[in-house]
C-alpha positions as CSV (number, residue, x, y, z in Angstrom):
1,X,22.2,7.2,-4.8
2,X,24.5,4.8,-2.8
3,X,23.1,2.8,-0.3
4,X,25.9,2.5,3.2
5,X,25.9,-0.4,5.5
6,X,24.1,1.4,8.1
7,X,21.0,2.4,6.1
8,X,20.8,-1.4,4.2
9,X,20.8,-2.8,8.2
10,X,17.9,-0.2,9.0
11,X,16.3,-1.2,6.4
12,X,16.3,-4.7,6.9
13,X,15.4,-4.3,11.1
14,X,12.5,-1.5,9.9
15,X,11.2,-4.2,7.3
16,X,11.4,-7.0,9.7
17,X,9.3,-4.9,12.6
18,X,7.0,-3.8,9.7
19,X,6.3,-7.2,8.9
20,X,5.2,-7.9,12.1
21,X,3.1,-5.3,12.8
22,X,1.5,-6.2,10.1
23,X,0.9,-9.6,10.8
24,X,-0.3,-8.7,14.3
25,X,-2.8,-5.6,13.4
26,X,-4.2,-7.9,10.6
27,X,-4.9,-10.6,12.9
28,X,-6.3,-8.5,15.7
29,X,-8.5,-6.5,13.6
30,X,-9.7,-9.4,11.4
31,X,-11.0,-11.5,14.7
32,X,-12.1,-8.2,16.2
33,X,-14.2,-7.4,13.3
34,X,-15.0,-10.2,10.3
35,X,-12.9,-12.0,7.7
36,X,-15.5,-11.6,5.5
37,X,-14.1,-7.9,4.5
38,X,-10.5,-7.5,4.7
39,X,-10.9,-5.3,7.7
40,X,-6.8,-6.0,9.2
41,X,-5.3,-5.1,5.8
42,X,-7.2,-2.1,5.4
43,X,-6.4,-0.9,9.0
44,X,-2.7,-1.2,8.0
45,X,-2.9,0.3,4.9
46,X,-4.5,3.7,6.1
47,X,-2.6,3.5,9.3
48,X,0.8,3.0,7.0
49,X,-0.5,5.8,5.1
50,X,-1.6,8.1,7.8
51,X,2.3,7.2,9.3
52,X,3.8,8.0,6.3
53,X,1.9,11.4,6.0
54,X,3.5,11.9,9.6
55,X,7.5,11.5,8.6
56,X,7.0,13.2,5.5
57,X,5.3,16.4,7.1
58,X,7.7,17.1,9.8
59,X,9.5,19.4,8.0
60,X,13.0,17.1,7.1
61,X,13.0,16.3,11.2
62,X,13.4,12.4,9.8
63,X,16.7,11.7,7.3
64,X,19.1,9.7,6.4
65,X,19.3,6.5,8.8
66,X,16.0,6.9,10.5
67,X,14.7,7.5,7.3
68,X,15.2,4.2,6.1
69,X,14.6,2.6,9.2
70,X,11.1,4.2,9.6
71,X,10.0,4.6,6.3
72,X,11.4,2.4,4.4
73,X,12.1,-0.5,6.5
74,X,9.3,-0.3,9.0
75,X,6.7,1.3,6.7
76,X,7.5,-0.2,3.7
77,X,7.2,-3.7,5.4
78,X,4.3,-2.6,7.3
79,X,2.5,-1.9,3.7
80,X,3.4,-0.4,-0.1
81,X,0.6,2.2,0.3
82,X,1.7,4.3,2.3
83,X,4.8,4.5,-0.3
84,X,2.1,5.0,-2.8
85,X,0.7,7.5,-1.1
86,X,3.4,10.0,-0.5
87,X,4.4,9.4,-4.1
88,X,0.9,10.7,-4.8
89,X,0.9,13.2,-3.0
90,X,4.8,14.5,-3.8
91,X,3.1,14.6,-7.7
92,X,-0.6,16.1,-6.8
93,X,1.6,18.9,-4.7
94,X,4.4,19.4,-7.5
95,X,1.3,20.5,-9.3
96,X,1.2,17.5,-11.4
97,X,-2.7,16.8,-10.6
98,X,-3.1,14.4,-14.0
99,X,0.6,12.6,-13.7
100,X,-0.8,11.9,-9.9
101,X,-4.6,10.8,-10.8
102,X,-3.2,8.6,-13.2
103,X,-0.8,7.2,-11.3
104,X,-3.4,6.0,-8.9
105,X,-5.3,4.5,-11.7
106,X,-2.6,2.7,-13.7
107,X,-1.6,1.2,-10.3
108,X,-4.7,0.1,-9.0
109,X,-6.0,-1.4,-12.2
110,X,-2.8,-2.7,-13.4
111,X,-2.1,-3.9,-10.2
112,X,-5.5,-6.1,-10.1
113,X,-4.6,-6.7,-13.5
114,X,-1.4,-7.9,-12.4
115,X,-2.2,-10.6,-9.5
116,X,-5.4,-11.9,-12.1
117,X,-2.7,-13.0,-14.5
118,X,-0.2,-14.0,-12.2
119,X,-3.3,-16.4,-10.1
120,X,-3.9,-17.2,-14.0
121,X,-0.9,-18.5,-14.7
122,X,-0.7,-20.7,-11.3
123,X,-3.9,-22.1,-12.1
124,X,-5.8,-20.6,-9.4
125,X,-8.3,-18.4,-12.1
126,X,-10.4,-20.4,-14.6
């Protein structure tokens, strides 16, 4: 796949809204609620999730450079899950039910794998 001008730039303006969306929601929801639960980042990660779910169900109405605007750029820099999720979901519903329960595994546990070693190796784990 080749990537144009026009779909790198809606990239890049999606990811920067994304960003801050994210930033705002986690902020809003974290003094609305406690810190002592990451309330924010779970808001945006079901709410990037429950987006996603929305592009991808309307039937190919989003493509090409709104595509990448909205669900790559904005979603993906509003949160990875809801990435995750569709990817999930495109397995579980190619009737790939193991490839897409394992998937969710191997990420989530090497993924806290993953940021243990790397807090590890900047000294921040004992």
């Amino acid at each position: 796949m080749q990537v144009d001008g026009v779909e790198m730039l809606a990239v890049t303006l999606g990811g920067a809204v994304g960003g801050m969306a994210r930033l705002a929601v986690v902020d809003v929801v974290g003094r609305r609620l406690s810190t002592r639960f990451p309330w924010g980042t779970l808001a945006v990660n079901l709410s990037g999730a429950w987006l996603m779910g929305m592009l991808a169900g309307g039937g190919g109405l989003v493509a090409g450079p709104a595509w990448s605007l909205l669900a790559i750029g904005l979603l993906g820099g509003y949160t990875t899950v809801s990435s995750f999720s569709l990817q999930t979901l495109t397995l579980w519903q190619q009737g790939r039910e193991s490839l897409a329960v394992g998937y969710v595994a191997v990420t989530l546990l090497a993924g806290l794998g993953a940021l243990a070693m790397g807090a590890w190796l900047a000294g921040g784990l004992a």
